[in-house]
N, C-alpha and C positions, 0 to 999 in steps of 0.2 A: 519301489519303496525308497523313499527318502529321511536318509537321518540329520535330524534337527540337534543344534548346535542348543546348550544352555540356556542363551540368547534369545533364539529364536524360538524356542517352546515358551520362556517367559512373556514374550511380547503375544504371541500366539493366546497363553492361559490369562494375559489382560485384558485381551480384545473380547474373550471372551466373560467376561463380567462388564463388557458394554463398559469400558474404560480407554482412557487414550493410552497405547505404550508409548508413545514419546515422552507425557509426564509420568506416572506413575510406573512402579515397577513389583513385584511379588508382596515386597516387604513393608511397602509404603502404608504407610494406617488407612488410609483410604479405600486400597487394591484389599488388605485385609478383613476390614467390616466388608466389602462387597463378598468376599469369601464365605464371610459366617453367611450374610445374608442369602446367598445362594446354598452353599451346606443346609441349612435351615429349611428351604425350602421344600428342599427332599425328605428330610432326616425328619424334623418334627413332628409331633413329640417325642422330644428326647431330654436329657439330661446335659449339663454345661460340659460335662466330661466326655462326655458320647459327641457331641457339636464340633471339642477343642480338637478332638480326634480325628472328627470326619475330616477337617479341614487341615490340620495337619497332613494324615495319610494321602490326601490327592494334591500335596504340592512340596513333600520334605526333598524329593529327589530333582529339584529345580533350584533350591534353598542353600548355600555353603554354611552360615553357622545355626542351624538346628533348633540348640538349645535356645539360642536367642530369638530364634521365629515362633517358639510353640509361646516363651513366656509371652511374646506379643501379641500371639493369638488370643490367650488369655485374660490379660490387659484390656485388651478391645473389646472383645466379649462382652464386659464389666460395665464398657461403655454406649453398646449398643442396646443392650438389657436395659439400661438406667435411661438411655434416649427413649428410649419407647417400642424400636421393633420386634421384639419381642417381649413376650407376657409369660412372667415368669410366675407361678403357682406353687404352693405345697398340697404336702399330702393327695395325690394326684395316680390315678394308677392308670397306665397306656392301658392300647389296645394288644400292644406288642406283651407285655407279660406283666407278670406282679408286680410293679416297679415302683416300690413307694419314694416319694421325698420331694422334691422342687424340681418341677417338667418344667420345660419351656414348651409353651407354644406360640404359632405364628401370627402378629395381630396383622387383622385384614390389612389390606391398601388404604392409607389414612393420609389427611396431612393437616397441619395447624398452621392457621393465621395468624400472622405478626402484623404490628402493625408496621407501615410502612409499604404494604402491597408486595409480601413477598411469603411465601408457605413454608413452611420445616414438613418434607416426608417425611412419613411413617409407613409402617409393615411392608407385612412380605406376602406374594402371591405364590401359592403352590407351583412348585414345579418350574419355578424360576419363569415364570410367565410376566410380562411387562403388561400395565396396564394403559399404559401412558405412549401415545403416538409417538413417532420417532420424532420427529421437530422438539419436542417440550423434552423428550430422555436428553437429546443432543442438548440440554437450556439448562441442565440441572450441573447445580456448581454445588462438588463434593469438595467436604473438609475435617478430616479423619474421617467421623464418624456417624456426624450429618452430611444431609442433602436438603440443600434449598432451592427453592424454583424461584428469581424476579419476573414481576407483573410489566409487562409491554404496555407501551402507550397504545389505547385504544385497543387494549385485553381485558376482560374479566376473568382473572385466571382461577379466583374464587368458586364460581361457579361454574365454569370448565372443567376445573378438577371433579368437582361433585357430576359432571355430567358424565366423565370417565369410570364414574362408579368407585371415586374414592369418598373414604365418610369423613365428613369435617369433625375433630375434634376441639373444643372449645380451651383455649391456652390454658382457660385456671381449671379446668380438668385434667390437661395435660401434665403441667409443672406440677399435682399435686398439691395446689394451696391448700386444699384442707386438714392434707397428711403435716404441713410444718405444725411443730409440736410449738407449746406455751414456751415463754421466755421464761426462765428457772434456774437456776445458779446448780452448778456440777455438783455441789454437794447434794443438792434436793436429787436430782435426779438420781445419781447412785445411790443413796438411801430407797428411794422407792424403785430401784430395779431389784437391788436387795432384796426388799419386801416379796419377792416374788420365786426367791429359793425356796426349795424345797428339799426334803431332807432324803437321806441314802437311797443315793444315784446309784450305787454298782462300781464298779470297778472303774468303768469307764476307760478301757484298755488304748494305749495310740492318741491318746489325747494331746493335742496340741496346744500351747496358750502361750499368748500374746503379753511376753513380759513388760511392764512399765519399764521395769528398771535397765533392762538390755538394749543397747545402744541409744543414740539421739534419737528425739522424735523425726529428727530426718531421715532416718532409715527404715522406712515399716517393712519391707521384707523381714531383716536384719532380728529383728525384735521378738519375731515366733521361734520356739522353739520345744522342745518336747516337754512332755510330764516326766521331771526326776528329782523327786523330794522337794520342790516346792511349796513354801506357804503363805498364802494370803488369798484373794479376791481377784481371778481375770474373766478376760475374753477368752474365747476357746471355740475348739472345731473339734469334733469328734465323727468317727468315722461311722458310715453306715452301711449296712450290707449290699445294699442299690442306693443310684444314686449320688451327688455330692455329699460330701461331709457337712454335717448341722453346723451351727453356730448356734454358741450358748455362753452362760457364765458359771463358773466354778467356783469355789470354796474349796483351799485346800489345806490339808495339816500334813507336814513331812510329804506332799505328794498323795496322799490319800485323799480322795473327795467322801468333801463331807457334806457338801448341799451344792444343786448344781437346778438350770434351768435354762430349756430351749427357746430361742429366739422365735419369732416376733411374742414379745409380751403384752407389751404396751399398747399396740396396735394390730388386731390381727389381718389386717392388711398389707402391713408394710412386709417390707425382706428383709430377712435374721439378720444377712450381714451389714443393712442399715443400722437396725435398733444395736446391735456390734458395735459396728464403727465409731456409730454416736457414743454409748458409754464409754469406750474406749478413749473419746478426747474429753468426757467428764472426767474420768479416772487421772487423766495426767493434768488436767489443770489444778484438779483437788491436792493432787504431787506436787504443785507447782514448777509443773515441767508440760505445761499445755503447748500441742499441735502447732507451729506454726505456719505462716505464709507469708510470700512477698511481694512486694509492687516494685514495678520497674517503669518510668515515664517512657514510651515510646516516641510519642509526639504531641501535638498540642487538640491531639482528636482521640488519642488510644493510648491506655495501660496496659500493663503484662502483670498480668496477678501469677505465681505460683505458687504448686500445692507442692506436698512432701508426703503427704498420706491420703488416703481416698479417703473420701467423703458421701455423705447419703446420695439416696436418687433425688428426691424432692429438691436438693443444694444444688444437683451439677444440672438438671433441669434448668432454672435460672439461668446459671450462665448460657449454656446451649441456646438457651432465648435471646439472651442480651450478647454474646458474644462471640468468639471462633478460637475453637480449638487450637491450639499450636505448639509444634514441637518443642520442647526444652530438654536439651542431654541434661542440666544441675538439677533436674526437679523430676517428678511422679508424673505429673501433668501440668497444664497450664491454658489461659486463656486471653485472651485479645478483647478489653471490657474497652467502650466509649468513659473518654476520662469525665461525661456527665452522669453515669452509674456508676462510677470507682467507689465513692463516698458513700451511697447506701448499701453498696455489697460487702463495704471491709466492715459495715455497723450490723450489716444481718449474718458475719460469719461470725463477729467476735461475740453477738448474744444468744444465738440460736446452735454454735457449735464450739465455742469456746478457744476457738481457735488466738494465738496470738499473731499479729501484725506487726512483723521484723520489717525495719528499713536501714 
């Protein structure tokens, strides 16, 4: 028996998500979405809390700060969900027991075409099973949270992939063009989310809501905090017996709800914490304290757009399309846009999410 050094079990549990330990290492966002996606493979159907856990539990004892690795976990999650590998559902009940609320399950082996001759994978194979020859796994260039594959000279990787028995996904299925909602000014749209309260919720005990007025919009952690005598109109999460906690919006007087409504409304497609999010930066623009984001010239081919709060799936879809993920400590997230798409995306964030454009 031999005892392995911190080190050398880390490099050990990279290798093993078919990763290189000389770049990546436990905590890297990359090594992490390969986490969930293996977690996933076993565990699904399950819940995002049951997921964050699995993946936690099988690597906290390799990990020195903890807390910082679970909220990452979580973080990514958010980002692989919205990528595409998994398929998140409500009202959904496993095989495993009653378990109402928003399952995850595993979407097949998939990938989408860009143009340019290069694929975005998607899903996940039971059981951690690879579908894809070793030469083309060895080809895939990971970044956070996507995997893209580039097309060789004298490849059809297009039709390769399909002949691996992955299913081609059509991009404007992918990015959800149908789901982007009407252009409509933040007032329209909280009025007509409004319209969609309804009258005594109940106690509604452990309620949480997303104060406008508690810290900068640059802080969205910062900004949640409990139900205690507050009054007016939020976002909110409330808790449920199985499962993640809802997202909804509330009505409140002294803290008492007085009309309240679960998420997706508008769209019974989309994900609560979408139709959320979204009111959430109507609500502060209508405050005159809307969302903002920033650009940063990298060079005379690439900008650095960042975010400060999350945004829908349908929005970071787009970028995922058009750009690459990238670390920023000052920001939420962030992306590496060709400065020939810079200009339609600061015009589709600032009509479609109200976002403002700080420089």
């Amino acid at each position: 028996m031999k005892l392995l050094s911190r080190a050398e079990a880390q490099k050990i549990s990279v290798e093993n998500l078919r990763l290189e330990a000389d770049t990546y290492d436990l905590e890297t966002p990359e090594t992490i979405a390969a986490s969930i996606r293996r977690a996933a493979s076993f565990h699904c159907p399950c819940s995002s809390s049951q997921l964050i856990q699995a993946v936690f539990q099988s690597q906290k004892f390799l990990i020195k700060d903890t807390n910082a690795f679970k909220d990452s976990i979580t973080d990514i999650l958010e980002s692989v969900i919205a990528y595409g590998d998994l398929i998140e559902q409500s009202d959904a009940i496993t095989n495993l027991s009653e378990r109402r609320g928003r399952i995850l399950y595993l979407r097949p082996p998939s990938f989408v075409w860009r143009n340019g001759g290069s694929a975005l994978l998607l899903g996940i194979a039971p059981d951690d099973i690879s579908v894809l020859p070793i030469d083309l796994e060895k080809r895939i260039d990971y970044c956070n949270h996507i995997r893209r594959l580039s097309q060789n000279d004298k490849e059809d990787l297009q039709e390769d992939l399909k002949k691996f028995g992955l299913t081609e996904i059509l991009i404007d299925v992918w990015n959800r063009k149908s789901s982007i909602p009407v252009t409509e000014t933040p007032v329209t749209h909280v009025k007509k989310i409004k319209s969609f309260l309804k009258s005594n919720p109940g106690t509604l005990e452990n309620l949480q809501i997303l104060n406008p007025q508690k810290y900068n919009v640059r802080y969205y952690s910062r900004r949640w905090e409990p139900n205690n005598k507050q009054t007016g109109f939020f976002v909110a999460r409330r808790p449920q017996l199985y499962g993640n906690d809802l997202w909804c919006c509330v009505e409140l007087e002294s803290g008492r709800p007085i009309k309240m409504v679960d998420f997706p409304v508008v769209d019974k497609y989309s994900t609560g914490r979408d139709e959320a999010w979204r009111l959430q930066m109507a609500i502060d623009a209508v405050q005159s304290k809307g969302q903002v984001f920033t650009t940063e010239k990298l060079s005379n081919s690439n900008s650095l757009i960042k975010f400060y709060s999350p945004i829908p799936t349908w929005a970071q879809r787009r970028l995922d399309n058009l750009g690459q993920p990238v670390i920023s400590k000052d920001c939420l997230f962030s992306y590496r846009l060709p400065n020939q798409d810079l200009l339609q995306e600061i015009k589709f964030l600032e009509e479609k999410l109200w976002l403002v454009h700080e420089t």
